[in-house]
Structures are given as structure tokens and as C-alpha cells.
N, C-alpha and C positions, 0 to 999 in steps of 0.2 A: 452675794458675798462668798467668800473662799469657805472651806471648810472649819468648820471651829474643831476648836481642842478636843470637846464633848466627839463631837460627830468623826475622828479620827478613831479617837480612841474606841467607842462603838464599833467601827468598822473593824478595826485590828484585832478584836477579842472573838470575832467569827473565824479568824484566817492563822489557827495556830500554824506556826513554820513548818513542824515537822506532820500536821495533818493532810498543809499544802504539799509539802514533797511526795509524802506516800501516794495522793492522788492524784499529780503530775506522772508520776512513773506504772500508773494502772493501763495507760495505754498502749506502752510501748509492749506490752505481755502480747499482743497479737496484728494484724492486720485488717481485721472484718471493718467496714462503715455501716453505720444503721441511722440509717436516715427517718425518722420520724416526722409526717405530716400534719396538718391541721386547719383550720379558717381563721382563729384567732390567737391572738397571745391569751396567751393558758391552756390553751387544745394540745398542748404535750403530755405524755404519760409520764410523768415526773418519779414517781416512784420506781418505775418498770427499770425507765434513763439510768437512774442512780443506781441500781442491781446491774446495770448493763455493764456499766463501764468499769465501776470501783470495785464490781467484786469480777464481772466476767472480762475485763479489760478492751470492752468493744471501743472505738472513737466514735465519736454520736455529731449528728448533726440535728436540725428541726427548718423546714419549709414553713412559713406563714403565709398564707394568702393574704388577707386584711390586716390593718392595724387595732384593728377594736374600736371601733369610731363610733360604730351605736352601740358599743353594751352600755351596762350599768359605772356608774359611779358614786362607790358607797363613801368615797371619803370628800367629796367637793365638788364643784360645779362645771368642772370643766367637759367639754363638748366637743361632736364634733372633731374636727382635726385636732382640736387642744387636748382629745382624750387621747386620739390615735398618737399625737406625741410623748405623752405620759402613758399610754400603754405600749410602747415601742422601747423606751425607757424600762419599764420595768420588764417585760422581757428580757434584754439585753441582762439586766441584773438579774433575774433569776437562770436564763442561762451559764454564766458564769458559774454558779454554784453546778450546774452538772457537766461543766465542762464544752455544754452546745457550741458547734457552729450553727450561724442562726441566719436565713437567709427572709427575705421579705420578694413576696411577688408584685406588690403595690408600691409603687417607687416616689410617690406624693400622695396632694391631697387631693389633687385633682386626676389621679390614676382612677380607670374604673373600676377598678377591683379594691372595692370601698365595704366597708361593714354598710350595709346600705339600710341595717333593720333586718329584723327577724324575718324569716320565709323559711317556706313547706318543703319546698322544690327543689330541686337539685338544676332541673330544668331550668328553672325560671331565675335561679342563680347566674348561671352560664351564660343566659341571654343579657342578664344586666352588668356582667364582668367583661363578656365578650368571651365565645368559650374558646376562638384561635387564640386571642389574649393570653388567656388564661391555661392554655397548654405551651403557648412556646414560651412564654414566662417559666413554665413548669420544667420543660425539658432543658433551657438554659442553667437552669440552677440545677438539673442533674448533673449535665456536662460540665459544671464546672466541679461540684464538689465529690462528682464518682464513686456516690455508694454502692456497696453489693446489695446492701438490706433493702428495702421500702417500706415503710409501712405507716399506714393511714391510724389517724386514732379512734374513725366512726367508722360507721358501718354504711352503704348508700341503700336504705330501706326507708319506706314510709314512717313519720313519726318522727324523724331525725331531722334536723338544723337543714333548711338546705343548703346551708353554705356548707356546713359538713358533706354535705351528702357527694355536692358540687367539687370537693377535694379529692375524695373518694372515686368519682369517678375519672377526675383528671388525673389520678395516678394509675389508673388502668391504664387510660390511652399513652400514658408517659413512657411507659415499659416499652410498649414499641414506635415512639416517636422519638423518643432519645439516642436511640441503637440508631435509626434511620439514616445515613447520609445524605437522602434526599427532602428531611426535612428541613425547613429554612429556619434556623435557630444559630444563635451565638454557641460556640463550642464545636471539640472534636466529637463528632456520634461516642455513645459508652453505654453498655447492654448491665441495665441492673440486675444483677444476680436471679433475686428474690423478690417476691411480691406478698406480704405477709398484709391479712387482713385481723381485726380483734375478734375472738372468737367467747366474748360475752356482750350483754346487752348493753347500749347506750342509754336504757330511759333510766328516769330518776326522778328529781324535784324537776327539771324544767323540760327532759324527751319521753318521749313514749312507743319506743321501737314499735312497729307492727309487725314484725318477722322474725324468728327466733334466729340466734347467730350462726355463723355456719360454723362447720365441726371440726374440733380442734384436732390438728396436726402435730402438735409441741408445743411444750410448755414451758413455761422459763420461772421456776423456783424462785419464791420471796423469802424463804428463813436465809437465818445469816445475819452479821453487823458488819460491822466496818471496822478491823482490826484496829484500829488508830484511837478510832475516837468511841467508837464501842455503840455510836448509832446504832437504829436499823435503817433500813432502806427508805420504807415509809417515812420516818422523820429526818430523811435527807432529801425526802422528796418536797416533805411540806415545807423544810426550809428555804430552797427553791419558789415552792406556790407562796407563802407568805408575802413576796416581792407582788404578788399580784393584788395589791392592795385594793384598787379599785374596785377588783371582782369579788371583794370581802373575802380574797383567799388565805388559807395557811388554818392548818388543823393540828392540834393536840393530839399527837394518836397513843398516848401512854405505853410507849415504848412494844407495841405489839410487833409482830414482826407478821406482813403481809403474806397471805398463801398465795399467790406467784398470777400470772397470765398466764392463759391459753392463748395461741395465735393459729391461724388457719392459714396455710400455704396458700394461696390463692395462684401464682405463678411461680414459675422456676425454671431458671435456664440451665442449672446444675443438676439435677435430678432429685428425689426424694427425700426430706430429713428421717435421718434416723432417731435422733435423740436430742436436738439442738439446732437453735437457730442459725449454725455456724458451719453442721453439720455442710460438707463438699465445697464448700471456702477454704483458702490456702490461708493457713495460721502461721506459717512462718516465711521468709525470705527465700529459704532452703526448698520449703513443699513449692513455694510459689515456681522459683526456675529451677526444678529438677533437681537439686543438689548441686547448685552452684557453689565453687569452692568459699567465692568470697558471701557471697548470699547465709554459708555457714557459721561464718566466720564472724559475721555483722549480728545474726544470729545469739551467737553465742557469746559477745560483748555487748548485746542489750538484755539477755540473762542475767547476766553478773551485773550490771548496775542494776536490777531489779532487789537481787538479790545482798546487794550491798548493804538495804534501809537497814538500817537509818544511821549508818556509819558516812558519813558527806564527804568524806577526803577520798572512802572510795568509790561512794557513786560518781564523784567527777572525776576520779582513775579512769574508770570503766564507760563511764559518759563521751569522754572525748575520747577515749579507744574507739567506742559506737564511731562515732561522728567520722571519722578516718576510713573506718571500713564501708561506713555508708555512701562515701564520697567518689572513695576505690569502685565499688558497685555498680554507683552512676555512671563512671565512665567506663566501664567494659562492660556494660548489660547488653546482652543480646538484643540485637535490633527488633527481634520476632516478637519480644517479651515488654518493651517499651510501655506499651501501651497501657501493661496491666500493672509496671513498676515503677515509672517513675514518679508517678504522684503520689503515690504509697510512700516512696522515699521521700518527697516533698514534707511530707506530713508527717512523717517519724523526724525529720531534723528539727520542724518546728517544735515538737513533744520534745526533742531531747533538750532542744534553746530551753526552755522554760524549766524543765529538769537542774540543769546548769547553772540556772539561775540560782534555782532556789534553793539548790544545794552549797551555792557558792558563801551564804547566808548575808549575802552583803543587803544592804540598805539603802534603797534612792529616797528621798525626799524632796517633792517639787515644793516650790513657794510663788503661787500670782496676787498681788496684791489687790488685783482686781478679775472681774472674769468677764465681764460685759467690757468691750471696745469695738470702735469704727477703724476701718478702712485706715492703714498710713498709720496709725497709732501707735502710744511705744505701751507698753507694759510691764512694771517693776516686776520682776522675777529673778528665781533662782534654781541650780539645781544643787542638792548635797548628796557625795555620794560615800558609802560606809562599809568597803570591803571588809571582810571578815577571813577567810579560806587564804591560807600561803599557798594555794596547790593549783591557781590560776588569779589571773590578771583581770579587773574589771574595772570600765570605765562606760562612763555615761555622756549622752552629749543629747543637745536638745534635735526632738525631728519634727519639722515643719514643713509647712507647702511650701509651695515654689512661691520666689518673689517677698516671703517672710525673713527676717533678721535677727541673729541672736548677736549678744554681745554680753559684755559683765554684769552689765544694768539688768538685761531682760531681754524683753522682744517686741521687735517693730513690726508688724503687721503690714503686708502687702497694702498698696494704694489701691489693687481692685483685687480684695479678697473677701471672697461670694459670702454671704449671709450664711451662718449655720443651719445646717441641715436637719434636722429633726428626724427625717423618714431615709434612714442610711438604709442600703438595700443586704448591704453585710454586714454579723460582727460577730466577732471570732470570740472566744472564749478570754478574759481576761486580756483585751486588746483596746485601744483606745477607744473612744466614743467620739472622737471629734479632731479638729485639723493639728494640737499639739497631744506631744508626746514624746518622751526620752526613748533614745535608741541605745540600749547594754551592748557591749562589745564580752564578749569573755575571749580568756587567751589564753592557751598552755601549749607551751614550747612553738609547737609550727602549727598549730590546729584555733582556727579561733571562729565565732560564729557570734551573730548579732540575733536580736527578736526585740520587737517595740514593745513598749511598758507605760499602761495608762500613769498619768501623773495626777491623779486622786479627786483633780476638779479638772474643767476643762475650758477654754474659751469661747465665749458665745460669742460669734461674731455680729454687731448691727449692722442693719443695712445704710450706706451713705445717707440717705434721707427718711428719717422719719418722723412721724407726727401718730397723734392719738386724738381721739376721742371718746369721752365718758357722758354717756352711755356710746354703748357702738351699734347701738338698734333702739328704737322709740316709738313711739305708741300716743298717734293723735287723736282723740277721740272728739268727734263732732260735736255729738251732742252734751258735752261737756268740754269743750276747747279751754285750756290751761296752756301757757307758757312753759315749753322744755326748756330747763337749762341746760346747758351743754359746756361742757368742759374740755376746750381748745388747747393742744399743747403748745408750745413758743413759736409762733413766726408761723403758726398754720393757720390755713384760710380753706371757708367751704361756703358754695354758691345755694342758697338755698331755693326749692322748685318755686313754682308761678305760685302767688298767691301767699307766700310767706316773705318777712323781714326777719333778717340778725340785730339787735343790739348787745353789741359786745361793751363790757366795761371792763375793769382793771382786772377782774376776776375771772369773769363767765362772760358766757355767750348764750345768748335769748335766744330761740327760736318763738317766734308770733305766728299764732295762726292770724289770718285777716279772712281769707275768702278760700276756706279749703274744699280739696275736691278730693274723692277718696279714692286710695290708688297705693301701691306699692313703690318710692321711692328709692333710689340710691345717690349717696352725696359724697362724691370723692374730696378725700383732703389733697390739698395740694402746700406747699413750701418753697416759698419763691416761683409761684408759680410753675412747680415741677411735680409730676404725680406722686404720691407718697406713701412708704410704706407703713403698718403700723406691727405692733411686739408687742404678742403675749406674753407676758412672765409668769413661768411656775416652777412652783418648787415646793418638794414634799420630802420629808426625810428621808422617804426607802430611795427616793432619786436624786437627788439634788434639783441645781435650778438648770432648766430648760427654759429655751424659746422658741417661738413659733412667729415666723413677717410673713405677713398677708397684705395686699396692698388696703390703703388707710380708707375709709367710709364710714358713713352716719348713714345706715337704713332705717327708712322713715316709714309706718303704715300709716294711713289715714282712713279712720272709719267712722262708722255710726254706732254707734252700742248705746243704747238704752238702760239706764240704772235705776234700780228701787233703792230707796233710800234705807240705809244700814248703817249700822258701826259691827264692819267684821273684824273679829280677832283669828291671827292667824299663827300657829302653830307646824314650823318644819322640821324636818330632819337635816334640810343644810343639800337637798337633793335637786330645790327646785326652785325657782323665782316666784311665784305662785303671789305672795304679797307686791312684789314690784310690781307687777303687770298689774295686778287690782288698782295700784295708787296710780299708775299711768293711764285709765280710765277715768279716774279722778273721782274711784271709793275712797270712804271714809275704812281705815285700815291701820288695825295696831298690833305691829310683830309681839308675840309674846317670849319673855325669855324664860330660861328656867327657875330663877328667882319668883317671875312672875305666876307660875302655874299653881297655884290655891284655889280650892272650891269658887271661894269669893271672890275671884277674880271676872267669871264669866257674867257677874252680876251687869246690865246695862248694854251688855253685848248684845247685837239680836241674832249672828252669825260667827260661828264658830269652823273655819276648815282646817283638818289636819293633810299638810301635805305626806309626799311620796312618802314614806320608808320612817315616818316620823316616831312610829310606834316601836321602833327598834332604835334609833338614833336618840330619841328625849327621850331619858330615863326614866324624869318624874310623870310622861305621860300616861301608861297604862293607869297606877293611882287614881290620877285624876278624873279614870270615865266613871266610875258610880257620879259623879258629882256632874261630871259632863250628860251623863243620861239624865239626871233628875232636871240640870236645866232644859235640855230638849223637851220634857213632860210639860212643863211649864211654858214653854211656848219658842224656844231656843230651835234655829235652823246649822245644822250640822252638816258638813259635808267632807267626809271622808275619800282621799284620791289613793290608788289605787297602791295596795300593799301588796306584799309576796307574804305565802304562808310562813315563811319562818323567821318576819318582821315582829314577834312577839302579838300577831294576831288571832286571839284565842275566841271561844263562843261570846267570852265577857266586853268583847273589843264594843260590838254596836250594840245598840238599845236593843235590836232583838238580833236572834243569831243568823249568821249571814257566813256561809262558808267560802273560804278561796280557792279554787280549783287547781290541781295541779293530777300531772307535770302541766305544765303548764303554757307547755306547745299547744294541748287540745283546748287553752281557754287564751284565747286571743285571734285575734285577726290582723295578717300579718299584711293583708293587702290595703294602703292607702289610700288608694281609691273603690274599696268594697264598697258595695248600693248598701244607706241605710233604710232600713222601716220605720216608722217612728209607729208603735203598736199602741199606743194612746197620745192620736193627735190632741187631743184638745185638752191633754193634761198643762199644769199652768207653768211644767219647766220647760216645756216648747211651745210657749207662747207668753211669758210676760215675765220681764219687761220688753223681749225681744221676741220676736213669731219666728223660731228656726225653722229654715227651710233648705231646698236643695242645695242654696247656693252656699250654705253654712257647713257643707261636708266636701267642697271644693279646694282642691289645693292644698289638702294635708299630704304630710310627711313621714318618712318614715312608716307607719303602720297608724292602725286604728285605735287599739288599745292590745291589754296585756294583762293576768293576772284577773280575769273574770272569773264573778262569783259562780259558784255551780251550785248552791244551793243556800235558800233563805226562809225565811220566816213567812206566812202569807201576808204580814204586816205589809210588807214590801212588794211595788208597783213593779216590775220591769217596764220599760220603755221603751227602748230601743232592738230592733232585730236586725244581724249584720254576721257576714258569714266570708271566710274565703272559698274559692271556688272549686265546685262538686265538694264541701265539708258543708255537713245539717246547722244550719241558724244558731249564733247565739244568741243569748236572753238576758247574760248577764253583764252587760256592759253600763248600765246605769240604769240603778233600782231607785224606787224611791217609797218612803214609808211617813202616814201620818202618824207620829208617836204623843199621846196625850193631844196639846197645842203648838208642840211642835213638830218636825220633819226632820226626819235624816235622807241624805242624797249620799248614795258610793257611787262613784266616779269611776270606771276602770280606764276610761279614755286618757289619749295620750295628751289630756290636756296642754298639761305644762311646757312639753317639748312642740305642742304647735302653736305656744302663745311666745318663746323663744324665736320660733320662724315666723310670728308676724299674720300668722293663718286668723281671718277677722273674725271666721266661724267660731276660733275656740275662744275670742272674746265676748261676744255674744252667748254665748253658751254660761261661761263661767257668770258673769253678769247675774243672768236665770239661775244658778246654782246657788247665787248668795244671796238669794231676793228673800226676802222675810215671807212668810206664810200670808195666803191672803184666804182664810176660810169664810165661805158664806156664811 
């Protein structure tokens, strides 16, 4: 749906007019670029960004390599490419707030420079991104946006992310692969200035630097606010991180004001800073080409619009004087000086458009009555537009792809115009998100300039054919064979493998097992016998609605799992499937809600699991464990999956105390296929109701687990031993404890996300995890 009233107006009370002009016009105060690097969205120094620009007037841009495709997702279930679209999403919108250009190295979902899971390596990064990849990607995106600055935001030492680490060193090599003319990359060669590394530690709750940082060179002051709105920096930052919703971003910092970065030169092709990171960068038009007359001139009418704020009739005086003298510039700039001025001049016209804008105080308002259409379609819309300024002319007109149509009504969509794109590889600071967008004209006297303007929602374009199915992955368990229903969308059809029948009736579609064989499955939908795609829809307030086409299938596993008979009750945070996959086994399994969570409710249960992160998202759970531990005494099987320390997991969490280890790089095992030990075979949760074996640690995903315990009760059994390679064994990946008549089981494995891939192991396993106690 379009935006509601609510959700407008939300929006509007962030973007006061005259806070927006003051920090439209913070850039034009000089010429430095400071390009900040990183692996994921959120790996920007946010608070640094917002001191940079708004009080020291740098223009800033941010490099991402991944879309964040395996972090965390503390607000919902989405995965996978559905994250990396909602966390590409909320970057874009947290950039905006600092003003970012935001470029992306990973240009889909099927790019290899994927969040692929957590890893040690920098090395072993590189190998799985492609490290040519992964620099001429790097050096394109320099050449295109020609920072002077660089700067990574880790450090590439042991301890560290190695996707971080893996950024880190491709911007070593980028310094002198970008300057290169004989490397093979899109772009003119362009020599970055500066090469600035962080000159304090990385570790925290989840790194644990092994090497002290190297030594600072300059430092960049955090006292100060924001004349305008009387921030400080840090809570311009966090307004920013708060967009990173998923990562549980956005901090309260009770208006302290941040004591500043250290950074460490690491390269420089200007010579030594004195006192600043800007220090031997050319600050004005003038230093740049020698005291060029017009170079002064230009100068010294984008002074005086500075110095206009917050009088608007004559920041657009002195706005379109700028824009005249900048134009004059371009066309008699010395040929010798080209290099280092035209895109400079490029980017100050763009800074001044938006100036112009905003100073002009006029008002666009779009209107699409709808946001989701197919190819050829029309769509009811409108544009209104609300000059304000007698001191310049402005008009709005709709800007569309090629082959799209406006008229009074609205807009007719090309007959082959491409599916929306989710993984855009640019987006510029308050720029559209998507293929429409109104284009502003301003005009005073002979001087006029245009800049595109998102229109507040955006069109998701469908793909000509698609189809859906519910579930989009299944789970056939042999020894319990149950009829999947399947939910077919209109006029779609899917061939089911050997050994199954469909009946379909008015509603649903059966899949039957008859004679199954076990095996890994894929069943494309088709539409009129044409392959077909299918559309994720999401949508969360800090983003709106997004979509994701992927071509259409029902992946099918077919297994053997083994079940002890139970009635699990199952308790999530909203992180995990954990109950669906149980009932697709064909346990006996009753979601509990928060209504539901009272002592006496475990009564009759004989297993209790609390999923991922559950102990911070269900309020009334912590409460509930004195009563949850008294039924474990009594004979209750418990099985808690794997928490992060600051999920409200305290000594009082398990029946006895079991600590979470952090940071929490050094408690996990990032490699998927690490050798497991099993350090007591013949205990009964690796052998009944299922005998786990080698073939049960095949073909996982992603990693092993995460957020292992590092210290416990002697109540508790470890189990398993599993290690990435040349790091000492861990022990904490799943304990187990007889408590009273009953058991508790912590889990740190990545169960959940390998029962989402279909992996048989972690069905078989979970199986064993909720099997009621069998004591002699």
C-alpha cells in the first residue's frame, strides 16, 4: 500500500526545513571526499560521518561489500537475500541521514561477494568473494566516486571479522590499483590521496582484536552540536544506526558529546598531516588551480550562500550566482587541472541543486494509488507541486525509464520493464530508490538546474509471470509420512518427483507421499506452462515495502527421523521456525503465546524449547523460569537454543548456571564443515531416538554454531568437540545436564538456520533434543 497519513507525517517531523537546508549547505564549505569502507551495512563510523560533514563540511561517501545476508534479524524472519534486501533498504535510509553516497560491491544475490557467515580470515574471505573480484569491484567504485580520503572502519589483525579484515586489505591494494592505468577496471585511473586506518581497537561484545591498534597520526574532535538542531554528533549518529533495525541498532546516548577518533595515516600521497585530516588537500577552487580568477570568484559566491542561512531569498541570490561561476569554471579550466576539477565541479552543482531546492521552500507531493504493477500497466497517480520563493521558478515533471508513459491519469509502465531491483549498486544521498521519480527544474533569469527527487514511495515493479507457493520448502519425514498441503497460486502448476501424487481441490494442493526415497528435491512452478517467477513481500516501517522475484519452486527434503513420543511446547522470540519444522516431522507441538506463559501452563508438557533470542523478545519469559526450573526438577526436558549475552541471559536463565562467552568471535565455529567429536558417544542425545553420525554434520551451512558457552555448572555434560582451524577445541556447543527427573539441553548450534536449508542432520538431532528422558 502507498504511504499512510500516519507514516508521512512520521516522516516529516525528522526533516525540519530549515535543519534540512543548514545541512545541505555543510558541504559546499570545502572539497575534501572521505570515503569510508566496510563488509556490511552498518560497518560505517556513523558518529565520526556526522562530525565530518555537518560540522567539518567534508562530502562523505561509504563502500559496502556485502548486503548483510547472514547477520542477525532481531525484528522478523526474513533471510538470506530477503535480509540482504531489507538490509540494503535500511542502509540507503540511514545514509540519507548523513548525507552518504553509498556504493555496493555485490551487485545481486547470486554475486559472490555474499555475507556468506561469520569467518576468522581475511584470507579465506577473499578466496570465497574472489579476491580479483573483490578488488576490481573495489577500484571501480574508487574511480568512479574519486575520494581523496580512504578509510577502512576495522583494523585487518587476528580477532577481527574476516570479512572486515578482507575489506581492510583490499583497500590497501586499491590505493595503488586505482591510480594504475594498466589495471583492467571500469574508470579513469585516480590516485587516492590518503589512506587512513582506525587507530583504536575493534573488539567488544562480538571482536576480539589480537594486536594493539597502530599509532595515531590525528585526531578528529567529537565536542560540538549541531548549531540548528543543538544534537551532538553521537545522536546524529545513532539517528542514522537506528535505521539498522535488524542489527537491534540505535542507542540513547543522553546527549553526551563523543571524545573524538584517532586515525593512523597508513598511506599518503600528499605528505604528512599536521593537524587534520584535510591537512595538504586543496579546500578551495582557488588553492586547487592556483588562484584561478574564476576558481575565486566561484569561491567566494559559495561563501556567501553559506553565509546567507537561514535568510532563503538570499541563499538562492548567491546559490545561482554559485552555479554561473561554476559553469564559467568548467568551461575555461585548464586542461592540466581537469582531472583533479571536474568532478569536484560535478558534485558541488549537485550540493548546490538540492541547496536550491530546499531553499526555494516549495513542496512536491506524489500520489500512486497503487505501488505493486506488471509490465504495460497503467497506474492512477499524480504530481502536486507548491512553490513558495518569488526569487526563482520551479516545476516538477515526472522521470521515468525509457519506454514508461505519463499523462493526467498517471503512468503506463513499459510492456518490458525489468522487475525491481532490490540490490541497486548506487544511491546517492536522498535520491530515488527505484525506476520513478520527479525531476525539479529551478530557474532564475538565464540560470536554471534540475536534480531528481524521490517521490516518498516507489513502484515495485512484478515480474510478467508469477506464481507462489506456501510453503516454499518442506519437510517429508519417512518415518512419520503426513500429507503436505500446499498452497498453489492461480493457474500454477508443479510436477511432483517419482513416487508422489498431487490432489488438488478447490483450495489446496496435496502432496502424497506413496513410495518415498530420500533425497534433496526441487519443483519449479510453472504458468501456462512457462517457468515462473515468485515475490517476496516486505515491509517494515523504518522501510516501506520492498520486493524480492526469485524464480518460483517447492524444495522438498525427504528423510528418515526418528521421534519419541512428546507434547513439546515451544516458546520464540519471532527469530526462528523452530516449531514449524518440529510439526513437519510430524511432533506433537503447541506454539505458546504471551497470554499463554503461566506457571501452570507447562503442566502436561513433557518438553519445553525456548528459541533463538527468546529471552529478550518474550517479555513475560524471564518470570516464568523459577517455574520453568521447578518443572525441569520434576521430570520436564528443556532445551534452550542459543542466546547472545545481552538477550536478558543472566546466571538465573538455566536451572544451574551456564555462562555465554563473548566476544564472541572466540565462542563459535565459523567453519561449516569443521570435524565434529562427539566426547560421549553413547550419551542418549546422540543415539535415541536417532544414532547421530558422520553423515548428520554433512552439508551444513553457513557455520556450525555461535554464542557458545564458556563456562557451566559440573551439572552439565558437554558433548560435542569442534574447532576452526589451528584455534584450540570447543566444548561449549551443546551441554547437557540431568536436573532432578529432568534434563536441560543448550543448544549453541545453528540448528534452526540448517533446518530452514533442509540439512536432514539438524533434523535428526532436534528430534534427540526433544526426546523426553529415558533414565534407568
Amino acid at each position: 500500500m502507498p504511504l499512510t497519513d500516519a507514516a508521512r507525517i512520521a516522516a516529516q517531523t525528522t526533516q525540519p526545513a530549515a535543519m534540512m537546508l543548514w545541512r545541505a549547505l555543510q558541504p559546499l564549505r570545502g572539497l575534501a571526499r572521505f570515503m569510508n569502507s566496510g563488509a556490511h551495512p552498518d560497518d560505517e563510523i556513523s558518529t565520526m560521518l556526522a562530525a565530518l560533514t555537518y560540522r567539518d563540511g567534508l562530502s562523505l561517501s561509504y563502500v559496502c561489500s556485502t548486503r548483510g545476508e547472514g547477520g542477525q534479524n532481531d525484528i522478523g524472519r526474513e533471510a538470506g537475500a530477503d535480509l540482504g534486501t531489507l538490509r540494503t533498504a535500511e542502509m540507503h535510509a540511514a545514509a540519507d541521514i548523513l548525507g552518504l553516497s553509498m556504493y555496493w560491491l555485490s551487485d545481486s544475490p547470486d554475486d559472490p561477494i555474499v555475507d556468506f557467515g561469520f569467518s576468522k580470515s581475511g584470507i579465506e574471505t577473499l578466496g570465497k568473494w574472489g579476491h580479483a573480484h573483490t578488488l576490481r569491484r573495489l577500484v571501480e567504485v574508487i574511480r568512479k566516486d574519486r575520494p581523496d580520503i580512504l578509510c577502512p572502519t576495522f583494523l585487518d589483525i587476528p580477532g577481527q571479522h574476516g570479512h572486515h579484515r578482507a575489506m581492510t586489505q583490499a583497500a590497501h591494494e586499491a590505493m595503488t590499483a586505482a591510480a594504475d592505468p594498466d589495471f583492467s577496471a571500469e574508470g579513469a585511473p585516480w590516485q587516492v590521496a590518503k589512506l587512513y586506518l582506525p587507530a583504536w581497537s575493534g573488539a567488544g561484545d562480538a571482536y576480539d582484536d589480537d594486536l594493539p591498534p597502530p599509532p595515531a597520526t590525528v585526531h578528529i574532535p567529537g565536542a560540538g552540536r549541531e548549531p540548528v538542531s543543538g544534537w551532538t554528533w553521537a545522536e546524529i549518529g545513532q539517528h542514522s544506526r537506528v535505521f539498522h533495525a535488524t542489527q537491534g541498532m540505535g542507542r540513547w546516548t543522553d546527549g553526551k558529546e563523543p571524545q573524538g577518533w584517532s586515525l593512523h595515516l597508513a598511506q599518503s600521497h600528499v605528505g604528512a598531516d599536521r593537524s587534520a585530516i584535510t591537512d595538504n588537500l586543496p579546500q578551495s577552487y582557488a588553492e586547487l588551480l592556483d588562484g584561478h580568477p574564476r576558481a575565486q570568484t566561484l569561491d567566494g559566491a559559495l561563501a556567501a550562500c553559506i553565509a546567507a542561512f537561514p535568510d532563503t531569498a538570499q541563499i538562492l541570490h548567491h546559490g545561482f550566482d554559485a552555479l554561473g561561476h561554476l559553469r564559467a569554471l568548467r568551461d575555461t579550466c585548464p586542461e592540466e587541472a581537469r582531472d583533479q576539477t571536474l568532478h569536484r565541479l560535478d558534485r558541488t552543482e549537485a550540493q548546490l541543486a538540492r541547496v536550491l531546492w530546499l531553499a526555494s521552500g516549495a513542496r512536491l507531493t506524489a500520489r500512486l494509488d497503487r505501488l505493486h504493477a506488471r509490465p504495460g500497466e497503467h497506474i492512477a497517480a499524480g504530481l502536486t507541486l507548491q512553490p513558495a520563493s518569488e526569487a526563482c521558478e520551479v516545476t516538477a515533471e515526472w522521470h521515468l525509464p525509457e519506454g514508461w508513459l505519463a499523462d493526467a491519469n498517471g503512468i503506463t509502465l513499459a510492456k518490458d520493464a525489468q522487475p525491481f531491483d532490490p540490490y541497486p549498486m548506487i544511491h546517492h544521498a536522498h535520491a530515488p530508490q527505484g525506476p520513478v521519480a520527479a525531476t525539479i527544474t529551478l530557474r532564475k533569469d538565464e540560470t536554471s538546474v534540475q536534480l531528481l527527487h524521490p517521490i516518498g514511495a516507489q513502484v515495485l515493479v512484478l515480474p510478467n509471470t508469477e506464481a507462489g507457493v506456501e510453503p516454499q520448502t518442506a519437510f517429508l519425514n519417512i518415518a512419520a509420512p503426513q500429507p503436505i498441503a500446499l498452497r498453489l497460486s492461480d493457474g500454477a502448476t508443479l510436477t511432483p518427483p517419482d513416487g508422489r501424487t498431487l490432489e488438488t481441490s478447490a483450495n489446496e494442493t496435496v502432496l502424497l507421499p506413496e513410495t518415498p526415497k530420500e533425497g534433496l528435491y526441487t519443483l519449479p512452478l510453472k504458468v501456462a506452462g512457462q517457468p515462473a517467477q515468485t515475490v517476496t513481500r516486505i515491509n517494515h516501517p523504518h522501510t516501506g515495502a520492498l520486493i524480492r522475484s526469485a524464480p518460483a519452486a517447492l524444495r522438498l527434503r525427504v528423510a528418515d527421523v526418528a521421534l519419541a513420543p512428546a507434547r513439546i511446547a515451544y516458546i520464540g522470540g519471532g527469530n526462528d521456525r523452530v516449531d514449524h519444522w518440529l510439526r513437519a516431522m510430524g511432533a506433537d507441538v503447541t506454539t505458546l503465546s504471551d497470554t499463554d506463559m503461566s506457571p501452570s501452563i507447562l503442566v502436561g508438557f513433557d518438553t519445553l524449547v525456548i528459541g533463538i533470542f527468546a529471552m529478550r523478545f518474550r517479555p513475560g519469559l524471564p518470570a516464568l523460569m523459577p517455574a520453568v526450573h521447578d518443572w525441569v526438577v520434576k521430570g520436564g526436558t528443556l532445551l534452550t537454543l542459543y542466546h547472545r549475552p545481552w538477550d536478558n541471559w543472566t546466571e538465573a536463565t538455566a536451572p544451574r548456571p551456564l555462562e555465554i562467552g563473548k566476544p564472541s568471535l572466540r565462542y563459535r565455529v565459523t567453519d561449516e564443515n569443521a570435524a565434529v567429536t562427539h566426547l560421549v558417544p553413547d550419551h542418549p542425545l546422540l543415539n535415541a531416538p536417532n544414532r547421530i553420525g558422520p553423515q548428520d554434520w554433512e552439508g551444513w551451512v553457513k557455520e556450525r554454531g555461535l554464542y557458545f558457552a564458556k563456562n557451566w555448572d559440573d551439572a552439565y555434560q558437554p558433548l560435542l568437540e569442534m574447532a576452526d582451524e589451528g584455534e584450540t577445541p570447543h566444548q561449549g556447543a551443546l551441554l547437557s545436564a540431568r536436573i532432578g527427573e529432568g534434563q536441560h539441553h543448550h543448544c549453541a548450534l545453528i540448528l534452526h538456520l540448517q533446518m530452514e536449508a533442509l540439512v536432514p542432520g539438524a533434523f535428526r538431532l532436534m528430534a534427540n533434543l526433544t526426546a523426553p528422558p529415558e533414565w534407568p
